[in-house]
C-alpha positions as a printed Julia matrix, in Angstrom:
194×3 Matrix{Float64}:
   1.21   -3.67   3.95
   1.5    -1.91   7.02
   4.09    0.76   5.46
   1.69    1.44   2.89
  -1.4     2.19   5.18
   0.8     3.55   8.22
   3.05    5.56   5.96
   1.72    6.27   2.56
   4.39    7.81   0.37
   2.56    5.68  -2.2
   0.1     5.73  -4.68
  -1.7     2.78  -5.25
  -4.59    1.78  -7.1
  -7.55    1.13  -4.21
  -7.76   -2.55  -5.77
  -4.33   -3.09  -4.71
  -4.19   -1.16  -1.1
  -7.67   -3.98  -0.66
  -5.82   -6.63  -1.76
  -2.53   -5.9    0.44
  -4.87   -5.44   3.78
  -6.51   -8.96   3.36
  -3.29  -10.3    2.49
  -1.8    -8.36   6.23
  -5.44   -9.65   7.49
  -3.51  -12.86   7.66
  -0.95  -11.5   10.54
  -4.21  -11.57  12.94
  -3.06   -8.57  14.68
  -6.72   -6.93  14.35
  -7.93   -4.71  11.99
  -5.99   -2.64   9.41
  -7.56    0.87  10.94
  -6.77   -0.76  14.55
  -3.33   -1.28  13.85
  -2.54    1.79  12.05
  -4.06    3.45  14.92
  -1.83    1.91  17.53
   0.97    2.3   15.36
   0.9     6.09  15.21
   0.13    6.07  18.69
   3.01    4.67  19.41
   5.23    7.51  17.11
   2.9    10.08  19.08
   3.88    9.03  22.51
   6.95    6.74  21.68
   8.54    5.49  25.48
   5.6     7.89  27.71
   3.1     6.16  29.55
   0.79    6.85  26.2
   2.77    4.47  24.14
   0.59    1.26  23.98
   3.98   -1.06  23.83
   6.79    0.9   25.75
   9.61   -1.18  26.37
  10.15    1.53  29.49
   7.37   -0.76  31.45
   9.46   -3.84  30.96
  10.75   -6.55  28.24
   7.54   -8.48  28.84
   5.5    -5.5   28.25
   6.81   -4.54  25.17
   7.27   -8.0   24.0
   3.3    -9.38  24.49
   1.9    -8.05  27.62
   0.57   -4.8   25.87
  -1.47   -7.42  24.02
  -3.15   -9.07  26.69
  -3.39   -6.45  28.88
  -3.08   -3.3   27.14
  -6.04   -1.51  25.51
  -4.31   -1.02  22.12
  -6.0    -3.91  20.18
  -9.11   -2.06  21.27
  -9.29    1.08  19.92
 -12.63    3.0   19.85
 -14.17    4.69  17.37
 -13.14    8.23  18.94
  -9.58    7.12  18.59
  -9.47    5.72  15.3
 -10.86    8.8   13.53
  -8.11   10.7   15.72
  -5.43    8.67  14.41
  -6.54    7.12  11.15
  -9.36    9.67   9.7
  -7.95    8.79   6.4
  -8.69    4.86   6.72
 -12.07    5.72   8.6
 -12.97    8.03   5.85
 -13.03    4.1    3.5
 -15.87    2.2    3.52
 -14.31   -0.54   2.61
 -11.11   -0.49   5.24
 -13.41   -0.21   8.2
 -15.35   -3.32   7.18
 -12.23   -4.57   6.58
 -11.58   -3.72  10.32
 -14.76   -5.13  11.59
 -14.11   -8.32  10.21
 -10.39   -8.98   9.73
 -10.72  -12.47  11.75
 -12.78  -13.8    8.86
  -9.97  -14.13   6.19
  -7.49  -16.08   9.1
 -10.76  -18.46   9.55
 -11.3   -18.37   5.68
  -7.28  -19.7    5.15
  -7.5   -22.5    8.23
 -10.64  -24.05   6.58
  -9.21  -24.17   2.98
  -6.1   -25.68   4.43
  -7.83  -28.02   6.36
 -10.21  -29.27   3.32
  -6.75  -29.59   1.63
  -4.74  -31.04   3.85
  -6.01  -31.61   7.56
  -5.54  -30.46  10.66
  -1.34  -30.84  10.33
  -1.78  -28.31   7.41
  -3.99  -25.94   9.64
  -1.32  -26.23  12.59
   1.55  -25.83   9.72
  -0.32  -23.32   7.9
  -2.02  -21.26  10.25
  -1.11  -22.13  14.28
   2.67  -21.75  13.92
   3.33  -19.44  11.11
   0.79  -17.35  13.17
   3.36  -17.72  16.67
   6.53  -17.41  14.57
   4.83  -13.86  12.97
   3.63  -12.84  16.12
   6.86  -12.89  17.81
   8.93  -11.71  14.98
   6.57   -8.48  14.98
   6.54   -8.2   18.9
  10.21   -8.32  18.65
  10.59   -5.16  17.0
   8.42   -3.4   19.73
  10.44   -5.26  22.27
  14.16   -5.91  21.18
  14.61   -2.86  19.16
  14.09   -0.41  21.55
  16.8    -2.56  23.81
  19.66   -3.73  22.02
  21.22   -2.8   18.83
  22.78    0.09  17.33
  21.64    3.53  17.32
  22.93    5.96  13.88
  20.46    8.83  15.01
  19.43   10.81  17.98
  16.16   10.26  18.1
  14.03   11.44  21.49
  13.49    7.85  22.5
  15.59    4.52  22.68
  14.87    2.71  19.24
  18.24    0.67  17.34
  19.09   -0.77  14.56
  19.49   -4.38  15.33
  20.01   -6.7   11.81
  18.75  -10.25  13.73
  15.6    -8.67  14.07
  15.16   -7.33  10.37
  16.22  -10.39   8.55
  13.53  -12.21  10.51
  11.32   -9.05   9.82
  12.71   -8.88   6.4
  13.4    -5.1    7.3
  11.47   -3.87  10.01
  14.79   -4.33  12.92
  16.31   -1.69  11.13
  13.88    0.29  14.09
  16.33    3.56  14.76
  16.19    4.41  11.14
  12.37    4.29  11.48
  12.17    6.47  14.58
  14.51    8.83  13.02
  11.86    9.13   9.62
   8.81    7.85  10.16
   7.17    9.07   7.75
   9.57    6.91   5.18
   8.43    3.88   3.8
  11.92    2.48   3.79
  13.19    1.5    6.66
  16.78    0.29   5.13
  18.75    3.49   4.3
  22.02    1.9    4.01
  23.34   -0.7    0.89
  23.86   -3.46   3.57
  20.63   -2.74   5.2
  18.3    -5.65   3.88
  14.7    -4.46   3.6
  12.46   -6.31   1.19
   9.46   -4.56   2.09
Protein backbone atom coordinates (compact mmCIF):
# COMPACT_ATOMS: atom_id res chain seq x y z
CA UNK A 1 0.00 0.00 0.00
CA UNK A 2 2.35 2.48 0.98
CA UNK A 3 4.95 1.43 -1.92
CA UNK A 4 2.32 1.87 -4.31
CA UNK A 5 1.24 5.50 -3.30
CA UNK A 6 4.87 6.54 -2.00
CA UNK A 7 6.61 4.95 -4.94
CA UNK A 8 4.46 4.28 -7.91
CA UNK A 9 6.33 2.22 -10.48
CA UNK A 10 2.82 0.79 -10.88
CA UNK A 11 -0.11 0.98 -12.76
CA UNK A 12 -3.13 0.21 -11.18
CA UNK A 13 -6.62 0.46 -11.89
CA UNK A 14 -7.99 3.59 -9.46
CA UNK A 15 -10.54 0.86 -8.02
CA UNK A 16 -7.69 -1.00 -6.76
CA UNK A 17 -5.15 1.96 -5.54
CA UNK A 18 -8.98 2.87 -3.36
CA UNK A 19 -9.25 -0.34 -2.24
CA UNK A 20 -5.43 -0.80 -1.07
CA UNK A 21 -5.62 2.79 0.93
CA UNK A 22 -8.71 1.68 3.03
CA UNK A 23 -7.22 -1.56 3.45
CA UNK A 24 -3.57 0.64 4.82
CA UNK A 25 -6.45 2.93 6.50
CA UNK A 26 -6.40 0.07 8.92
CA UNK A 27 -2.55 0.79 10.12
CA UNK A 28 -4.10 4.15 11.78
CA UNK A 29 -1.06 6.01 10.96
CA UNK A 30 -3.27 9.03 9.47
CA UNK A 31 -4.17 9.69 6.19
CA UNK A 32 -2.79 8.14 2.96
CA UNK A 33 -1.71 11.87 1.55
CA UNK A 34 -0.33 12.50 5.30
CA UNK A 35 1.79 9.66 5.27
CA UNK A 36 3.09 9.83 1.86
CA UNK A 37 3.90 13.28 2.71
CA UNK A 38 6.01 12.49 5.72
CA UNK A 39 7.44 9.72 3.98
CA UNK A 40 9.11 11.74 1.23
CA UNK A 41 9.97 14.15 3.71
CA UNK A 42 11.85 11.98 5.29
CA UNK A 43 13.93 10.84 1.73
CA UNK A 44 14.16 14.79 1.27
CA UNK A 45 15.89 15.51 4.49
CA UNK A 46 16.84 11.87 5.59
CA UNK A 47 19.09 12.31 9.23
CA UNK A 48 18.88 16.70 9.06
CA UNK A 49 16.91 18.37 11.51
CA UNK A 50 14.03 18.34 8.55
CA UNK A 51 13.57 14.65 8.81
CA UNK A 52 10.31 14.21 10.86
CA UNK A 53 11.79 10.72 12.48
CA UNK A 54 15.70 11.08 12.58
CA UNK A 55 17.17 8.52 14.56
CA UNK A 56 20.18 11.38 14.92
CA UNK A 57 17.79 12.99 17.83
CA UNK A 58 17.76 9.73 19.70
CA UNK A 59 16.33 5.94 19.68
CA UNK A 60 13.20 7.25 21.35
CA UNK A 61 12.76 9.83 18.80
CA UNK A 62 12.92 7.80 15.97
CA UNK A 63 11.16 4.99 17.55
CA UNK A 64 7.64 7.02 18.75
CA UNK A 65 8.50 10.37 20.01
CA UNK A 66 8.26 11.99 16.45
CA UNK A 67 4.67 10.83 16.89
CA UNK A 68 3.72 12.48 19.90
CA UNK A 69 5.69 15.27 19.62
CA UNK A 70 6.67 15.81 16.19
CA UNK A 71 4.52 17.74 13.68
CA UNK A 72 4.66 15.03 10.97
CA UNK A 73 1.17 13.45 11.55
CA UNK A 74 0.09 17.02 10.94
CA UNK A 75 0.85 18.08 7.77
CA UNK A 76 -0.87 21.19 6.27
CA UNK A 77 -2.32 21.69 3.28
CA UNK A 78 0.80 23.83 1.96
CA UNK A 79 2.89 20.79 2.59
CA UNK A 80 0.93 18.13 1.22
CA UNK A 81 0.54 19.69 -2.23
CA UNK A 82 4.49 20.20 -1.91
CA UNK A 83 5.07 16.69 -1.35
CA UNK A 84 2.10 14.73 -2.63
CA UNK A 85 0.50 17.09 -5.54
CA UNK A 86 -0.23 13.88 -7.23
CA UNK A 87 -2.51 12.40 -4.28
CA UNK A 88 -3.92 16.04 -3.65
CA UNK A 89 -4.70 16.33 -7.26
CA UNK A 90 -7.59 12.94 -6.19
CA UNK A 91 -10.68 13.71 -4.94
CA UNK A 92 -11.14 10.74 -3.63
CA UNK A 93 -7.52 10.21 -1.69
CA UNK A 94 -7.91 13.46 0.16
CA UNK A 95 -11.30 12.43 1.55
CA UNK A 96 -9.72 9.46 2.09
CA UNK A 97 -7.24 11.59 4.19
CA UNK A 98 -9.83 13.54 5.98
CA UNK A 99 -11.40 10.63 7.24
CA UNK A 100 -9.03 7.66 7.48
CA UNK A 101 -10.07 7.10 11.35
CA UNK A 102 -13.51 6.08 10.15
CA UNK A 103 -12.63 2.64 8.56
CA UNK A 104 -10.38 1.65 12.08
CA UNK A 105 -13.83 2.67 13.96
CA UNK A 106 -15.86 0.91 11.11
CA UNK A 107 -13.59 -2.65 11.79
CA UNK A 108 -13.77 -2.31 15.94
CA UNK A 109 -17.62 -2.08 15.75
CA UNK A 110 -18.10 -5.05 13.29
CA UNK A 111 -15.78 -7.02 15.49
CA UNK A 112 -17.39 -6.12 18.45
CA UNK A 113 -21.12 -6.99 17.08
CA UNK A 114 -19.31 -10.29 16.20
CA UNK A 115 -17.48 -11.11 18.86
CA UNK A 116 -17.16 -8.55 21.87
CA UNK A 117 -14.94 -6.49 23.30
CA UNK A 118 -12.01 -9.54 23.46
CA UNK A 119 -12.40 -9.51 19.59
CA UNK A 120 -12.06 -5.60 19.46
CA UNK A 121 -8.87 -5.79 21.86
CA UNK A 122 -7.67 -8.99 19.62
CA UNK A 123 -8.72 -7.46 16.51
CA UNK A 124 -8.08 -3.97 16.70
CA UNK A 125 -6.08 -2.77 20.21
CA UNK A 126 -3.12 -5.15 19.81
CA UNK A 127 -2.72 -5.88 16.20
CA UNK A 128 -2.83 -2.00 16.14
CA UNK A 129 0.47 -1.87 18.98
CA UNK A 130 2.18 -4.87 17.36
CA UNK A 131 1.85 -2.78 13.69
CA UNK A 132 2.73 0.29 15.18
CA UNK A 133 5.93 -0.83 16.53
CA UNK A 134 6.88 -3.08 13.75
CA UNK A 135 6.57 0.16 11.42
CA UNK A 136 8.34 2.50 14.02
CA UNK A 137 11.02 -0.01 14.05
CA UNK A 138 12.10 0.54 10.67
CA UNK A 139 12.40 4.38 11.33
CA UNK A 140 14.17 3.51 14.50
CA UNK A 141 16.29 0.21 14.30
CA UNK A 142 17.21 0.44 10.74
CA UNK A 143 18.97 3.43 10.72
CA UNK A 144 21.02 1.81 13.92
CA UNK A 145 21.93 -1.62 13.54
CA UNK A 146 22.22 -3.87 10.67
CA UNK A 147 24.15 -4.12 7.63
CA UNK A 148 24.87 -1.56 5.18
CA UNK A 149 25.55 -2.97 1.07
CA UNK A 150 25.47 0.77 -0.21
CA UNK A 151 26.85 4.14 0.50
CA UNK A 152 24.11 5.97 0.86
CA UNK A 153 24.44 9.85 2.40
CA UNK A 154 22.77 8.81 5.61
CA UNK A 155 22.92 5.78 8.13
CA UNK A 156 20.05 3.34 6.91
CA UNK A 157 20.90 -0.94 7.08
CA UNK A 158 19.71 -3.80 6.13
CA UNK A 159 18.66 -5.59 9.22
CA UNK A 160 16.48 -9.12 8.34
CA UNK A 161 14.65 -9.18 12.14
CA UNK A 162 13.10 -6.15 11.19
CA UNK A 163 11.82 -7.21 7.59
CA UNK A 164 10.43 -10.54 8.46
CA UNK A 165 8.33 -8.74 11.05
CA UNK A 166 7.80 -6.02 8.28
CA UNK A 167 7.51 -8.71 5.75
CA UNK A 168 10.20 -6.59 3.78
CA UNK A 169 10.43 -3.21 4.80
CA UNK A 170 14.02 -3.93 7.31
CA UNK A 171 15.67 -4.46 4.23
CA UNK A 172 15.97 -0.21 4.89
CA UNK A 173 19.69 0.39 3.16
CA UNK A 174 18.44 -1.08 -0.03
CA UNK A 175 15.56 1.45 0.18
CA UNK A 176 17.75 4.49 0.87
CA UNK A 177 20.01 3.42 -1.82
CA UNK A 178 16.66 3.36 -4.54
CA UNK A 179 13.92 4.89 -3.36
CA UNK A 180 12.20 5.24 -5.98
CA UNK A 181 11.96 1.13 -6.24
CA UNK A 182 9.07 -0.56 -5.15
CA UNK A 183 11.12 -3.52 -4.07
CA UNK A 184 12.86 -3.25 -1.29
CA UNK A 185 14.42 -7.02 -1.42
CA UNK A 186 17.10 -7.00 -4.19
CA UNK A 187 18.77 -10.08 -3.18
CA UNK A 188 17.26 -14.06 -3.56
CA UNK A 189 17.50 -14.39 0.30
CA UNK A 190 16.02 -11.05 0.86
CA UNK A 191 12.30 -11.89 1.88
CA UNK A 192 9.94 -9.13 0.73
CA UNK A 193 6.32 -10.06 0.23
CA UNK A 194 5.19 -6.71 -0.45
Amino acid sequence: YHRLLTHGGFKTPKPVEYFLTVCGMLGLQSGAITWVTTHRIHHAFTETENDPHSPRGGTFWSHVGWIFFGNAQNQTEATMRKYAPDLMKDPVHVFLNKYYWAVPIGAGLILFAIGGWSMVLWGIFLRQVIGWHSTWLVNSATHLWGTRRFETRDDSRNNGLIAALTFGEGWHNNHHAHPRSAKHGLAWYEFDPN
